[in-house]
C-alpha positions as CSV (number, residue, x, y, z in Angstrom):
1,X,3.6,-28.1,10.2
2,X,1.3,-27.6,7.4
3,X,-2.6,-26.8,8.6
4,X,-4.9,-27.4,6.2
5,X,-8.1,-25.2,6.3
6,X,-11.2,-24.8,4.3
7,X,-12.3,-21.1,4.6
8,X,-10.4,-17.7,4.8
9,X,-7.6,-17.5,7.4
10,X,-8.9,-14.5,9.4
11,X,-7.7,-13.6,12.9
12,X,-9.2,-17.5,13.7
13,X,-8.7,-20.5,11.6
14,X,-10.0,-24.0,12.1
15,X,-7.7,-26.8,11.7
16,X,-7.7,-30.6,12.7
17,X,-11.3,-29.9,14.6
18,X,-9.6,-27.4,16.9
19,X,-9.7,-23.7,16.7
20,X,-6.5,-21.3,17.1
21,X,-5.8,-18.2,16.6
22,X,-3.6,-17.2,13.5
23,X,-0.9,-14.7,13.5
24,X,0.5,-15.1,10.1
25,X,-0.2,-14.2,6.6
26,X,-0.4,-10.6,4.8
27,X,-3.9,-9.7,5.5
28,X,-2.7,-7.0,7.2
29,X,-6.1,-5.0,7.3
30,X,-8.2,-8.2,7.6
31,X,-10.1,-6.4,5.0
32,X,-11.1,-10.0,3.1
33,X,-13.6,-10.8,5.8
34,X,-15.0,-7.6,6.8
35,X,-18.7,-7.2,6.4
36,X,-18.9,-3.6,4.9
37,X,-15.8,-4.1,2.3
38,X,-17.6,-7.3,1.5
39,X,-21.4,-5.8,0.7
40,X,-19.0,-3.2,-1.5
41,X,-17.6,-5.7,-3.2
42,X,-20.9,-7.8,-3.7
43,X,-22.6,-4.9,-5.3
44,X,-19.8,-4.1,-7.9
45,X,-19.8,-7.8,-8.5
46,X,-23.8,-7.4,-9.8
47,X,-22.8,-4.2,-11.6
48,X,-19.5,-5.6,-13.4
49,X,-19.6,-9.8,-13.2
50,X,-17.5,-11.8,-11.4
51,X,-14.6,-11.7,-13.9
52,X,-13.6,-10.3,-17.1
53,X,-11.6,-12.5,-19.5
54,X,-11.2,-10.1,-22.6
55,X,-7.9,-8.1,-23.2
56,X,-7.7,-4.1,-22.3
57,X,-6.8,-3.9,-25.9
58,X,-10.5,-4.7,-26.9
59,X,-12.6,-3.0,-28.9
60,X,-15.2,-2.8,-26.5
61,X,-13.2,-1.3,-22.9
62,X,-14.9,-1.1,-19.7
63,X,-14.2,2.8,-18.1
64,X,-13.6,1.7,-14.7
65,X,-9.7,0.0,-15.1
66,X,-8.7,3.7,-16.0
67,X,-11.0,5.6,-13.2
68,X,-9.0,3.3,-11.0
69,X,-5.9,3.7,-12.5
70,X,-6.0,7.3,-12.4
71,X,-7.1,7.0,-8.6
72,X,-4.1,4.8,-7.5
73,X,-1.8,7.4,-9.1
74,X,-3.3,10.1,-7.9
75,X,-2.6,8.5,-4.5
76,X,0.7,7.4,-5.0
77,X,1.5,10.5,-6.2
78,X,3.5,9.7,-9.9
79,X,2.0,10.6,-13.5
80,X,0.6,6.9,-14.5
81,X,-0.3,3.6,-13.1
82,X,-1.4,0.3,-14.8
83,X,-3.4,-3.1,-13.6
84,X,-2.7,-6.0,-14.1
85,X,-4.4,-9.3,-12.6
86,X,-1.7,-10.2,-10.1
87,X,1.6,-8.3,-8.6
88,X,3.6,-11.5,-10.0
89,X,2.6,-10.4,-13.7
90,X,3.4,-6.9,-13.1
91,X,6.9,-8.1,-11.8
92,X,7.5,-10.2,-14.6
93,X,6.3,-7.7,-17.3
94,X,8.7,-5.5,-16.0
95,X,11.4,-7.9,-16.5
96,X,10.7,-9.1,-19.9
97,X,10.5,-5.0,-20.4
98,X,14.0,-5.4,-19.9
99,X,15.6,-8.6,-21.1
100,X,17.1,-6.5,-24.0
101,X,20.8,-5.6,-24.4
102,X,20.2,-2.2,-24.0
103,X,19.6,-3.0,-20.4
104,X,21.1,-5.5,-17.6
105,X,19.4,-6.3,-14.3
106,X,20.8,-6.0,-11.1
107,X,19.4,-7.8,-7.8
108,X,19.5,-6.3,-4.7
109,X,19.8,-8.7,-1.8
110,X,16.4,-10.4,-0.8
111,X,14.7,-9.1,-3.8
112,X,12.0,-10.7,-4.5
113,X,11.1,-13.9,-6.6
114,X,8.6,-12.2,-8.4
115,X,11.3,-9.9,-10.0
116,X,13.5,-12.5,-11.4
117,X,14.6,-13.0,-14.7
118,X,16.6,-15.9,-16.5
119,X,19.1,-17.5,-13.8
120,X,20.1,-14.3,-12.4
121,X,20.9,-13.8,-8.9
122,X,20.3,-11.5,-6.3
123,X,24.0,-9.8,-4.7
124,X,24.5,-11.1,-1.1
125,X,25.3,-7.6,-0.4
126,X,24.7,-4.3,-0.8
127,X,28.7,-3.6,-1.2
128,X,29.3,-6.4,-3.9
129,X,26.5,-4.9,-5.8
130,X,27.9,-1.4,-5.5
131,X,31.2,-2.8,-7.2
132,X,29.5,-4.3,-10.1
133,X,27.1,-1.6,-10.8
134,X,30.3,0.6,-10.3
135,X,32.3,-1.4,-12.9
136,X,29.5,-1.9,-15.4
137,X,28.7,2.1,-16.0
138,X,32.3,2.1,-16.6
139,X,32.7,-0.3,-19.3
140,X,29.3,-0.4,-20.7
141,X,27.7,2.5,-21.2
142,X,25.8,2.3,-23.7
143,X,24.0,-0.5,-21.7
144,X,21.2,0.7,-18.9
145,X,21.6,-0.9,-15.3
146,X,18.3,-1.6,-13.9
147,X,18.7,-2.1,-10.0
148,X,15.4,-4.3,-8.7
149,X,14.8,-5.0,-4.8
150,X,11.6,-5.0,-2.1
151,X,10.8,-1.7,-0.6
152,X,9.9,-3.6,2.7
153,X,12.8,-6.6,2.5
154,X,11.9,-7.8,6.5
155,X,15.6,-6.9,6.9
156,X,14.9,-3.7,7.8
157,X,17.8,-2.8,5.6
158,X,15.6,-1.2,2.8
159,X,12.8,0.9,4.3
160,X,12.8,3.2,5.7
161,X,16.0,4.7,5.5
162,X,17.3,2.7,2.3
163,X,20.9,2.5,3.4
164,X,21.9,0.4,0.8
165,X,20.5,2.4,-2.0
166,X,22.3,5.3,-0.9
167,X,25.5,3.8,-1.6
168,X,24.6,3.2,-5.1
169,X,25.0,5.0,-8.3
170,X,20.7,5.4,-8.6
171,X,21.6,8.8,-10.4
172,X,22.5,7.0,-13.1
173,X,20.1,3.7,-13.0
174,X,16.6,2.6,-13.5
175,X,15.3,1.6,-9.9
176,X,12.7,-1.1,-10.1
177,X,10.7,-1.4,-6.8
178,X,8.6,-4.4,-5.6
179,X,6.6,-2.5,-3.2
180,X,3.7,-5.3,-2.3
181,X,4.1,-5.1,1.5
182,X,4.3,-1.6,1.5
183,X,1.6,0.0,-0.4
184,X,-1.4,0.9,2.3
185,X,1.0,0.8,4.7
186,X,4.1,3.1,4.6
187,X,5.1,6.4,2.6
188,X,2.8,9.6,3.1
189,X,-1.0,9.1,3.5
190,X,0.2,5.4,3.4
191,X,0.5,5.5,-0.5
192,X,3.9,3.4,0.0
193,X,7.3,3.8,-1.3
194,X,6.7,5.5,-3.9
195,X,7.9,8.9,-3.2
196,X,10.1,8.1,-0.6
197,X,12.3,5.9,-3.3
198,X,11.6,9.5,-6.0
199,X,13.4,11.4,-3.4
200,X,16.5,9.4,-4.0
201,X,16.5,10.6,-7.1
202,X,17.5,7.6,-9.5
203,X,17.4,8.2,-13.0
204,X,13.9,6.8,-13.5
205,X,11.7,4.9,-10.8
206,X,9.2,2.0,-11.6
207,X,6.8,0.4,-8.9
208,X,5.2,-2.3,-9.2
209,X,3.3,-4.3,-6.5
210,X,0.2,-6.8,-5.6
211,X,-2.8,-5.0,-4.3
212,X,-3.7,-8.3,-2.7
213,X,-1.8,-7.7,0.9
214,X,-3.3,-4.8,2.8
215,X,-6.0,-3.7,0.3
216,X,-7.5,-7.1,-0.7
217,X,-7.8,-6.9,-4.2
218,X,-6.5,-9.6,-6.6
219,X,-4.3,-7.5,-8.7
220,X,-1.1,-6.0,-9.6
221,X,-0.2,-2.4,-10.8
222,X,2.8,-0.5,-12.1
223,X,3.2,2.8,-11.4
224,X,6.0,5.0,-13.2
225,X,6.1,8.1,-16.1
226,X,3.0,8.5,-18.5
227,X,5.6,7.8,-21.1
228,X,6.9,4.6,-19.6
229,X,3.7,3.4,-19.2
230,X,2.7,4.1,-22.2
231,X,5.1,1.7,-23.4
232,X,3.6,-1.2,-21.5
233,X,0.3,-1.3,-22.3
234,X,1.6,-0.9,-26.1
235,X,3.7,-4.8,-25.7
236,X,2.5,-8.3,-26.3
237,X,3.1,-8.9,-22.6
238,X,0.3,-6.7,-21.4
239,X,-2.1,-7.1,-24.3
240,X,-2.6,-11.1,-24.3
241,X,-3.2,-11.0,-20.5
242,X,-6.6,-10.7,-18.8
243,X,-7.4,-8.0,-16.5
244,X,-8.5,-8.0,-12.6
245,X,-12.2,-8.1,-12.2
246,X,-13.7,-5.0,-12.5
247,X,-15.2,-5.1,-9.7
248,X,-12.4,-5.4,-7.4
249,X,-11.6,-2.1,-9.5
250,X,-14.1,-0.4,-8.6
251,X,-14.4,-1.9,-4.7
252,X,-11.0,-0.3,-4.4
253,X,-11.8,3.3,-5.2
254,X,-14.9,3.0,-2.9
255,X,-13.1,1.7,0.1
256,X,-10.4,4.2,1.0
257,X,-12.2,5.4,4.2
258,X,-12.6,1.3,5.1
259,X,-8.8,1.4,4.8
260,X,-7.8,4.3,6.3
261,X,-9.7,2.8,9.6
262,X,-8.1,-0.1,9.2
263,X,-4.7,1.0,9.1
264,X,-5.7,3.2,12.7
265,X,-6.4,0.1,14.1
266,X,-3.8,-1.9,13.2
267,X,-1.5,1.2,14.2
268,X,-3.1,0.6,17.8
269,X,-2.3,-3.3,17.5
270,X,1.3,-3.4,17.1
271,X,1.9,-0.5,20.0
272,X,0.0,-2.4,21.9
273,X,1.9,-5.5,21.3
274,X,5.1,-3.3,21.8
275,X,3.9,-2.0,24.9
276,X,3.3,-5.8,26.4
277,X,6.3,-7.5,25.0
278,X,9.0,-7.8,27.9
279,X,11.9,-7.9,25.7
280,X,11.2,-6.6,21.6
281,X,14.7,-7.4,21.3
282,X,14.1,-11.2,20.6
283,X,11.8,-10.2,17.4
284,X,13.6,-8.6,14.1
285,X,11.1,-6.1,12.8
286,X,10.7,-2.8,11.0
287,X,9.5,-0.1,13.3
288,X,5.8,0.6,11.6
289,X,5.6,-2.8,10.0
290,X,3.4,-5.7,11.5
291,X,5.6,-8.3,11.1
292,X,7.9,-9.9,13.7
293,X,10.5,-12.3,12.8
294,X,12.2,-14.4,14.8
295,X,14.7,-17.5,14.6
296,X,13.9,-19.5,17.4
297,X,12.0,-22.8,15.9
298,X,10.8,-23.7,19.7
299,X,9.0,-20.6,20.0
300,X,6.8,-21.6,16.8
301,X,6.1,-24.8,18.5
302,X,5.1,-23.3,21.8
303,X,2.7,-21.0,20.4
304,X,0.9,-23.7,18.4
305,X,1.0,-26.0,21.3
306,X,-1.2,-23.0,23.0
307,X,-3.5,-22.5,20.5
308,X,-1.5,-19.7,18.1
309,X,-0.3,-20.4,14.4
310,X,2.1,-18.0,12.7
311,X,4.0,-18.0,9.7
312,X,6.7,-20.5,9.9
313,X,8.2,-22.3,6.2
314,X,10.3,-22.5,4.0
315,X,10.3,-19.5,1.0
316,X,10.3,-19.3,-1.5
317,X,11.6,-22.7,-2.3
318,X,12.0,-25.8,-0.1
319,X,15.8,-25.0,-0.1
320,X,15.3,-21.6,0.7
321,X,15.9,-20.9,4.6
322,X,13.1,-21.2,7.4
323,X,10.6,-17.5,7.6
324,X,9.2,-17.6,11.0
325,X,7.1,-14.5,11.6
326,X,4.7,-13.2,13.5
327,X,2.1,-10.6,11.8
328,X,-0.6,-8.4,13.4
329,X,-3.3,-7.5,11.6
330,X,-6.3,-5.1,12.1
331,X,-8.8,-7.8,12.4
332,X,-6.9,-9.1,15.7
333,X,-8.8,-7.7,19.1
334,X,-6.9,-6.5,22.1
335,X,-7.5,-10.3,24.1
336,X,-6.0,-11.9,21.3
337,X,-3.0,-9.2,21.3
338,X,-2.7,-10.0,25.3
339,X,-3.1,-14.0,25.0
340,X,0.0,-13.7,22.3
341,X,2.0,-11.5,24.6
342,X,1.6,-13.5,27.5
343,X,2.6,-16.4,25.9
344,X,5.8,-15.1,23.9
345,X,7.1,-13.5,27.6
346,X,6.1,-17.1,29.6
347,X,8.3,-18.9,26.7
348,X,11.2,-16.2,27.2
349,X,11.2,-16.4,30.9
């Protein structure tokens, strides 16, 4: 059911005249509607302007896209990182990097949209792509495989062990990462997957991600070698498209301490939802990661009839199958946490 709303959808949303309280999204630090990471972003919106539409190329640049730049890769811990204005564009840049014959793309299974190229298709699984990739350094080796996939897949099968990766050549291919859900969240100091993918060791690694999950910020970034990047910002791609607003650049190097207390509390959140759920087994969910899936469509209905909405359609295509999940987020308070519990262990009864 589709619930139409007119303001942000924070831990409440108002819907057909009645209030309920919404467990869905990726807000995961509710940091869109909190007060102090809102007067931050106010004040770098009278310093910078709401929006700026020129290209980085300019001859006129504004200093804070590389202060920002250098501080997300400082964090992430790799040499370089660029911003774009959404994690979709950084996706597809990095495609159209790559829609040469020097390279061909491989799809993990449940890679993401955002990554895809042409009409080519993800592998169902991890052992039919091990096989191609296999066959192709074989026969073509003059021709580079790039392996693209999620970091955070809502498998589980990705992070945080990467089982399938492990299986695979990534010595000897470039390893493209969508790592949107993760970045804030996972990795050391919550910088991501960053260097837990390095450790695998693939020939080259490339992140790229939307900053509008956890962190707030309408934008996307790629994070990889100086030289790599290097190579971006010199292409078309990157030059004819507009950047984030500054001022979500420069909010995001001033709230790392917001963030850092928002990822405590959503911490608390899920062991306390842990702690009060009779039986975890009936959820699918990665052990760190706010998100709770589930495949029982009567369960989505029960909650709603009770005043809870969670994520429950069809993605990323009407065709596509049915992603019913519930997500915690920082902004949710311990009642809310124990009306939710109470319900899901009433319905499973």
């Amino acid at each position: 059911m589709i619930s139409i709303i007119d303001s942000f959808p924070g831990r409440e949303i108002l819907t057909r005249g009645k209030k309920f309280l919404y467990f869905g999204g990726t807000s995961y630090f509710g940091i869109q509607t909190d007060r102090e990471f809102q007067n931050i972003f106010i004040a770098n919106i009278r310093k910078y302007g709401t929006g700026y539409g020129a290209s980085r190329k300019s001859n006129v640049q504004l200093s804070v896209y590389r202060d920002a730049e250098s501080h997300l890769s400082d964090w992430v811990g790799c040499e370089d990182c660029v911003t774009l204005s959404s994690g979709y564009l950084a996706g597809q840049l990095l495609c159209n990097l790559f829609s040469s014959a020097q390279y061909r793309l491989f799809y993990t299974p449940n890679s993401h949209s955002a990554l895809y190229q042409s009409n080519i298709k993800p592998y169902i699984t991890y052992s039919a792509l091990n096989i191609a990739l296999r066959d192709h350094l074989s026969s073509n080796k003059d021709v580079i495989p790039i392996i693209l996939l999620d970091s955070i897949d809502f498998s589980g099968y990705n992070y945080p062990q990467f089982q399938g990766l492990t299986s695979l050549p990534i010595n000897k291919c470039i390893l493209v990462a969508d790592d949107s859900h993760g970045l804030g969240q996972i990795g050391p100091e919550n910088s991501g997957a960053f260097q837990i993918l390095s450790a695998l060791e693939p020939s080259e690694l490339l992140i790229c991600c939307s900053l509008g999950k956890a962190l707030g910020i309408d934008a996307g970034a790629i994070f990889g070698s100086r030289a790599r990047l290097k190579e971006i910002v010199k292409t078309d791609f990157y030059a004819g498209a507009s950047p984030p607003s500054p001022a979500s650049m420069a909010t995001l190097m001033q709230a790392r301490e917001i963030y850092n207390s928002k990822k405590r509390t959503l911490d608390y959140n899920m062991e306390l939802f842990l702690d009060q759920i009779t039986d975890s087994k009936n959820f699918s969910y990665i052990e760190g990661f706010p998100v709770f899936g589930y495949s029982n469509p009567e369960l989505t209905k029960f909650l709603y009839n009770n005043g809870i909405i969670v994520t429950d359609f069809n993605y990323p295509s009407e065709e596509a199958s049915l992603k019913s999940r519930i997500v915690l987020t920082a902004s949710h308070t311990e009642k809310d946490i124990a009306l939710l519990t109470a319900l899901i262990n009433s319905f499973y009864d």
